[in-house]
N, C-alpha and C positions, 0 to 999 in steps of 0.2 A: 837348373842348379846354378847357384852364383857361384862364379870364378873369381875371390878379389881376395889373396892371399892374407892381407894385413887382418881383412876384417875377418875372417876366418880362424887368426890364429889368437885375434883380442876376443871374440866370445868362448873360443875354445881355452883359452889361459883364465878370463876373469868373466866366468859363469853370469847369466845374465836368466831373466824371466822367457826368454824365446834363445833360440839357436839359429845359425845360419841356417836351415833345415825350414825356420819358419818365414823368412826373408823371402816376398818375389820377387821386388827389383829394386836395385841402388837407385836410390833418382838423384843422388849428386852426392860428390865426395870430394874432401879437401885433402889430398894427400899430406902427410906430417913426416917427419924426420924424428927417426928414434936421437933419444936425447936431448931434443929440442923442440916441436914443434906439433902438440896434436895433432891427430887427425879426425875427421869428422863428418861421421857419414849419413847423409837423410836415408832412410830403409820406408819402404812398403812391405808391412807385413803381409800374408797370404791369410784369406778371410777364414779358412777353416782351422789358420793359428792364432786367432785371435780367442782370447779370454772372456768368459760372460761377464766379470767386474770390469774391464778396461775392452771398451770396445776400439779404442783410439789404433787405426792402419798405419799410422804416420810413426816413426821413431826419428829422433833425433839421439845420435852415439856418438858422443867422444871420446877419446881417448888416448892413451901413448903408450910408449916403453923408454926405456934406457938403452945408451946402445950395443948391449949383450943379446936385446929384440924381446920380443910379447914372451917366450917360455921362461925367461929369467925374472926380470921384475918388471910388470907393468901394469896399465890401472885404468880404468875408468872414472872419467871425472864430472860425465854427467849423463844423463841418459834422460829422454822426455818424450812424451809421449802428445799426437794429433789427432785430430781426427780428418785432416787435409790440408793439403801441402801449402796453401793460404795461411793458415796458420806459423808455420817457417816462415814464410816470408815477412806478413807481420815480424815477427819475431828476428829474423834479419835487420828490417830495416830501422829497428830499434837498437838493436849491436852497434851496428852502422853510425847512426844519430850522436853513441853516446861518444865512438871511437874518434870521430869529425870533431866533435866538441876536444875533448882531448888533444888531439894534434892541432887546432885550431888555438889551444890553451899554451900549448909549450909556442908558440911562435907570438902570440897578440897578448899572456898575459893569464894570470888563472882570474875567473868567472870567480865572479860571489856565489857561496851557497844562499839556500831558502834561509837557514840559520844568521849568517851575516848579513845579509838583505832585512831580516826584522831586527836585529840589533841596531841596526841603523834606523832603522823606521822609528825605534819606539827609543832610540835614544841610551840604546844599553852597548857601554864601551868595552867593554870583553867578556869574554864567559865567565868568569869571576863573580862580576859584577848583580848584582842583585839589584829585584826593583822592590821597593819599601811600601811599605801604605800610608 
């Protein structure tokens, strides 16, 4: 039986395609702050709750409340599905990549998009701007 009160009371408040019931084990979790700060938990589901459409063991669950907690108002803002935990991590280190960039951007300057990088190439001065024949 999983013991992890938060995630307990977010699939018991905002109903999901499996239940804690069908959870084998947490394999990592971001504890969150009602009000502020999801939380995020990688789940292993148990093979004989697994679906013949979605074979995928892996869950990735996020989620919050406000801080009255998960029975008053609270939400699910993503939920995804693996087929092993490789898969997170990919998917991590791509989070990671973009957030680096980011904080890298407020201190050195913001990065050209793909869009202003061909503006420049091809000689087109702002989005306005049209190229003629």
């Amino acid at each position: 039986m999983i013991d992890d009160y938060d995630l307990e009371q977010c699939l018991e408040n905002n109903p999901q395609a499996f239940t804690i019931q069908d959870v084998e084990e947490i394999l990592a979790v971001y504890e969150g702050v009602n009000d502020e700060e999801n939380w995020i938990w990688v789940l292993r589901r148990k093979a004989e709750a697994l679906p013949h459409h979605n074979s995928a063991s892996i869950i990735w669950l996020e989620a919050g409340c406000d801080y009255t907690g998960w029975d008053c108002h609270s939400w699910v803002t993503e939920i995804s599905y693996y087929h092993k935990p490789s898969n997170i991590e990919d998917r991590l280190h791509n989070v990671l990549t973009s957030r680096l960039s980011l904080l890298s951007q407020l201190s050195k300057g913001k990065a050209e998009t793909w869009r202003e990088k061909m503006d420049k190439e091809f000689g087109i001065n702002s989005s306005q701007d049209t190229i003629k024949d």
